[in-house]
Each structure stands twice: as C-alpha cells, then as structure tokens.
N, C-alpha and C positions, 0 to 999 in steps of 0.2 A: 665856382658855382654861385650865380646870383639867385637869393631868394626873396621876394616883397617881404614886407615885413608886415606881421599881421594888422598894426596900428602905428598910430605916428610914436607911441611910447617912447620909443628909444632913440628916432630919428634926434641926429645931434650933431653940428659941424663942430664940436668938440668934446672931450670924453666928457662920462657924467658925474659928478661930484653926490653921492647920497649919505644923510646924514643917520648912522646907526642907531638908531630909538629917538631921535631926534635929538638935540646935546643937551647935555649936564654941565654950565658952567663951574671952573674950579670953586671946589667950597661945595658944590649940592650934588645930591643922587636922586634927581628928578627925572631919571627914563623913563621913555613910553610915556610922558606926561604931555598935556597941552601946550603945561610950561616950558617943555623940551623941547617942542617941535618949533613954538615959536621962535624959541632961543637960535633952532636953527635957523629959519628963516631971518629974520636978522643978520647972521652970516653970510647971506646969500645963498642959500640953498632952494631947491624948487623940488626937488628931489629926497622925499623922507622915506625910510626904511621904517617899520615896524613888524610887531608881532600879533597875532589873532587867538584870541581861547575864550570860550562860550561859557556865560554863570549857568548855576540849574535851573533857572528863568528862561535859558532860552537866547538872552542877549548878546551879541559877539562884544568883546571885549577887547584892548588894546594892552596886552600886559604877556608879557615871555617865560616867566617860570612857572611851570604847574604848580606848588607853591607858591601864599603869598609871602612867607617868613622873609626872606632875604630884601625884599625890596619896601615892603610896607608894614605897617601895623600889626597885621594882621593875621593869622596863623592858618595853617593847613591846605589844602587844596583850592584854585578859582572855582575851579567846575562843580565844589558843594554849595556856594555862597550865592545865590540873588543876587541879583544888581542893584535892590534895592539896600542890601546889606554890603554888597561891594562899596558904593556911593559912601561909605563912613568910615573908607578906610581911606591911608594916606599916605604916597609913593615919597620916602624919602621925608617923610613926616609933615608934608606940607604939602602936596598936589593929590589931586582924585584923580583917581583911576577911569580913565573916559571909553565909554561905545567905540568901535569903531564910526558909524554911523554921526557922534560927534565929532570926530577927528575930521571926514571927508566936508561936513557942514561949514566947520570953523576954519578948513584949507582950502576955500574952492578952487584954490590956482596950483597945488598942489600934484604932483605927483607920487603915487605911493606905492612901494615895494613892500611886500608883506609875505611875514610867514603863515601857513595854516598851520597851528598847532597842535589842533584835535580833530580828530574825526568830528566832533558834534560841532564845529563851527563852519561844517559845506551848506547846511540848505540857509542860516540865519546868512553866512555871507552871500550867497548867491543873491536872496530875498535884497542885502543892502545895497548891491550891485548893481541890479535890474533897477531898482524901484529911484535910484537917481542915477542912471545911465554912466557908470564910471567905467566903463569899460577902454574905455582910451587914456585912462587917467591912471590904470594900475596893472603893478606886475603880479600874476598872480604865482605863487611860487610857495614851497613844502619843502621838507626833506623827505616827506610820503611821495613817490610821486602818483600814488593812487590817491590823495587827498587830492592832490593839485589836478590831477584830471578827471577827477567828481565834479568839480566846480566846473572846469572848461567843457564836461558835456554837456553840461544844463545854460550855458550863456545863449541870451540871445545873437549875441556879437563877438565876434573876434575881439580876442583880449590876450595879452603880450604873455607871455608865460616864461619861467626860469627852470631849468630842471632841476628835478629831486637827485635825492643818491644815489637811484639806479640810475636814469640819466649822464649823471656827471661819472658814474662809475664806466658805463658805454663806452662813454667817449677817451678817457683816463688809457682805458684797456683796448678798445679797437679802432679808434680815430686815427691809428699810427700806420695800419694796415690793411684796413676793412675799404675795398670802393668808397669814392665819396656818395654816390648815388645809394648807395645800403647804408652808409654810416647816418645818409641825412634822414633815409626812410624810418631807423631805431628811432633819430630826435626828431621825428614829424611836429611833433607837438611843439616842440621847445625854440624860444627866441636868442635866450640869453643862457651863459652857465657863471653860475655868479658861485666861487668858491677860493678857500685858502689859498695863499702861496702855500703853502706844505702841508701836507698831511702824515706826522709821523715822520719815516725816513725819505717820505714819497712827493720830489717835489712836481707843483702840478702845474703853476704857473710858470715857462718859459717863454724862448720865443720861441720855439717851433710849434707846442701847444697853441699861442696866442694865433700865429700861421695859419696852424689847423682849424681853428674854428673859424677863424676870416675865410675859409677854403670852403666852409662848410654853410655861409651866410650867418654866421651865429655871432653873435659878443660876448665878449668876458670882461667880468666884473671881479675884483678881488676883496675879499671882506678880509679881517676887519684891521684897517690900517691903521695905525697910529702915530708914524714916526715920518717928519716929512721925506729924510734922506728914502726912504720904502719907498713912499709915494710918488716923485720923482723916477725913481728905478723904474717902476711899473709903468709910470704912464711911458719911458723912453722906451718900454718891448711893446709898446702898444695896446697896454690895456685899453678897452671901452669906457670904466667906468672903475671908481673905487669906493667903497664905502669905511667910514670912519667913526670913534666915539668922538675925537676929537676933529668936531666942527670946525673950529678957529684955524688950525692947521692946516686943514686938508682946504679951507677958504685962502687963505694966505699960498698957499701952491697954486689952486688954479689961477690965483691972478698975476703970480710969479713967471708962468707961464705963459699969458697970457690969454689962455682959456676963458676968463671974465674979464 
C-alpha cells in the first residue's frame, strides 16, 4: 500500500538521524537547551527531537520533566512558574530554558520532532505553528494521542504526525492480522511510529514489524539509541529513522554508512 505523505518531513533517500533534546557533550547536562541543539547541529544533525510544556503565563516551553528539580535550579512543577520567572532559572546550571517559539527562530533550517506534554500546551503550539508556518518543518507527536490530534484539527495545513500509545498500541496488537486497508483506516492520522526496541518482555522493533509498517506507508523510528553496535543493527532491519542522546555516535554511523 502506497500512501502520499502528508509533507515533505520525512521524505529522505536515507534514514533519518534525530538528535534526542538536542546533545549534551561529555562533561554537561545541557538538554533541551539552545546550547544542546546547536551542539547538535555541529554534528550534523538537521533533525532535533524535543519536548513541549506550557508556564502559567501561557508560554510553550522547551523542557521534558513536569518538574524542574532534576534538570535545573529550580524546584517544583514548569506549569506553576512564568516564563518570566522560568528565564532565571538554569538547565544544567548554565543554559535558559528557551520558548519553543525561540528554538524554531534560532533553527530556521531545522527540522523538529516534538513531544506535547500537557494538555495546556495545544492552542499556545497551534498559535506558534500557524503564526510562522512550520507546518512542513515538524512532527507533531504525544504519547496522548488525543493531545496530538487537538493540534492536527485546528492546523491550517497538513503536518507529519507520530502516533501516541494508543496508536502504536493498534498496530503492536492488530497490524499482524487486521486487513491492511482497516489497519491503515485505525492510523488515518499517523505518518510515523516512532517507539522502543522493547517494551518490558515485549519486543517491538523487528523485521516483520519494520515490514508491516512499510506495508502500511508508515515509518519507524527507534528511540532512544545509544550504542553504535544498536544502531547499525536497526538501521540493517530497516529502520527509517533513529533517535539518540548520543549525537557524536549516532553522527559517526551515519557517515560509517555512508548515509552523510
């Protein structure tokens, strides 16, 4: 089953390399920072993963823990804090915590996968969205998949989409047996399934999986890799795409490769 693809996003004459919160060279714990994203790009990356969660201002935000305790300064919950009061605090004791809104400004060459975190971060992203036309430029993706298609009703334009858990649960459970034509109708919405090699005892990434969603028009994406011997493995079942914290590595394969 051929299916267009909603944007050029994913279109790629080889897999895609994304770099998990953008990287943290050894020695710092500067995720989700500016400084991480650039660090990626320097590796070569065009491709950055992040995460979405909204201050009580209102502002979408570029930061993954609903706590700030483990990553910054800072203590207690993002969603109680301003971004006026976010702005003083410090990822890794030395980078701010930036908008998304700043991230898409300061990448404009940028491709960006992103999580929705909270429900309160659908109309502020939609609003970032529309208002500089990134609709070809990002994957819109949750493990809600009712987050991720609040967003995709209100888009002016088709924009690449990743499925949530129930999503990747569908496919997990009925892609083995379900018609391709009803299995594709479940993931109407969905481009990509971007998930573990294992879940628990349950592994998810093979090759007939891999198969099945080539069957289906779909790509897979395997988070979160770190070991080159993995990465190798996966790209030879035919992943689409890998995401890593270790940028350096996962750079050094695809040129090992010959991917770059």
């Amino acid at each position: 089953m051929s299916i267009p693809p909603r944007t050029g996003y994913l279109e790629s004459d080889v897999p895609l390399a994304f770099a998990h919160r953008g990287f943290s060279p050894r020695g710092t714990a500067i995720e989700n920072s500016l400084s991480a994203f650039q660090a990626a790009t320097e590796q070569g990356f065009s491709y950055l993963e992040t995460d979405l969660r909204t201050s009580a201002d209102g502002v979408l935000m570029v930061f993954h823990d609903l706590k700030l305790d483990r990553a910054t300064n800072g203590k207690g919950k993002l969603s109680r804090r301003s971004a006026a009061e976010l702005s003083n605090l410090l990822i890794g004791g030395s980078e701010a915590i930036p908008s998304f809104e700043e991230m898409v400004l300061t990448f404009p060459e940028a491709r960006i996968n992103f999580d929705i975190k909270d429900a309160a971060s659908v109309e502020p992203l939609i609003e970032v969205i529309e208002k500089h036309s990134l609709h070809h430029r990002i994957c819109v993706a949750s493990f809600a998949d009712r987050r991720r298609r609040a967003v995709l009703r209100r888009l002016s334009q088709a924009t690449t989409s990743s499925g949530g858990m129930a999503s990747i649960a569908a496919f997990v459970l009925l892609s083995g047996w379900l018609p391709r034509g009803l299995m594709r109708g479940v993931l109407h919405d969905v481009d990509c399934l971007q998930l573990p090699v294992s879940w628990g005892i349950f592994r998810l990434i093979t090759e007939k999986s891999v198969q099945r969603a080539h069957a289906l028009g779909l790509k897979m994406h395997a988070w979160t890799i770190n070991d080159k011997q993995q990465m190798h493995a996966l790209f030879d079942l035919g992943v689409d795409g890998v995401m890593t914290d270790r940028a350096d590595l996962l750079a050094e394969v695809m040129r090992e490769r010959g991917y770059w």
